[in-house]
C-alpha positions in Angstrom: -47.5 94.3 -38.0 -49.8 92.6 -35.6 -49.8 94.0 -32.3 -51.0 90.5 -30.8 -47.8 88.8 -32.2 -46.1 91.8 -29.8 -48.5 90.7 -26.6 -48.0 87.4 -27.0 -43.9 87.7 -27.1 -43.5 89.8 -24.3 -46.4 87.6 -22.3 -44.1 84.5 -23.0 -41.0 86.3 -22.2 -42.1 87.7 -18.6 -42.9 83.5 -18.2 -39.2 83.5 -18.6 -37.9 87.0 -16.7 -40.6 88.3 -14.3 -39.1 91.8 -14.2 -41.3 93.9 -16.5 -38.5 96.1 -17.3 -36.4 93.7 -18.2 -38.6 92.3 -20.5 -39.2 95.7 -21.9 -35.1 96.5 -22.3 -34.8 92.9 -24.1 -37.8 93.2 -26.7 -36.3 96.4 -27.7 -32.4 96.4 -27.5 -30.9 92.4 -26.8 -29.8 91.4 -30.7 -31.0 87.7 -30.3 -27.9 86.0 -32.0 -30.0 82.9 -32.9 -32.4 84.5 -34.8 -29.6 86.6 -37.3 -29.0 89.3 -34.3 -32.1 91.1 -34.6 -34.2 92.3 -31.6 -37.5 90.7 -31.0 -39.1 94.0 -32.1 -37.5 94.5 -35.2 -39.0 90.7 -35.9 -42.4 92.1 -35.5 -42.3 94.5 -37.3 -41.0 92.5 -40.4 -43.4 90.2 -39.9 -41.0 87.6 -38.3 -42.4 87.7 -34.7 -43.2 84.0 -35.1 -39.9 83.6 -35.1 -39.2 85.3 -31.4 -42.8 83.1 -30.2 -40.5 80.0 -31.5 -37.8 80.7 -29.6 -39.6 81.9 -26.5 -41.8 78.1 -26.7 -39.0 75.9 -27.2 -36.7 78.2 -24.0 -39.9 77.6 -22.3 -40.6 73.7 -22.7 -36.7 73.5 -21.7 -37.0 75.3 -18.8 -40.2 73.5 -17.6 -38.1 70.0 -18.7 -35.3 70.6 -16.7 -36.9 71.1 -13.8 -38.9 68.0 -14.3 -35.9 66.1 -14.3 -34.7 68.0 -11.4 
């Protein structure tokens, strides 16, 4: 496992939720139903954080959209 894959996930999820400890409680407990109910860390560990930097990207690029368009 590559601890940067791990930086870059949480620095792309505290984009989305600035509350560090939220952040912290998702990586490790939220089962991610999109991604086969997982948590983001147990896709890092596997070798699957891609995956979670996927989803975090394309959330992101739909946030910034729809306030565009707002």
């Amino acid at each position: 496992m590559d601890s940067g894959i791990i930086r870059c996930i949480v620095t792309l999820a505290e984009r989305l939720e600035p509350d560090r400890q939220a952040v912290w409680n998702w990586l490790f407990n939220t089962k991610i139903e999109s991604l086969d109910h997982h948590a983001a860390i147990e896709l890092a560990f596997t070798g699957q954080g891609e995956k979670v930097v996927t989803m975090l990207e394309t959330a992101l690029h739909d946030e910034t959209a729809g306030r565009a368009t707002a």
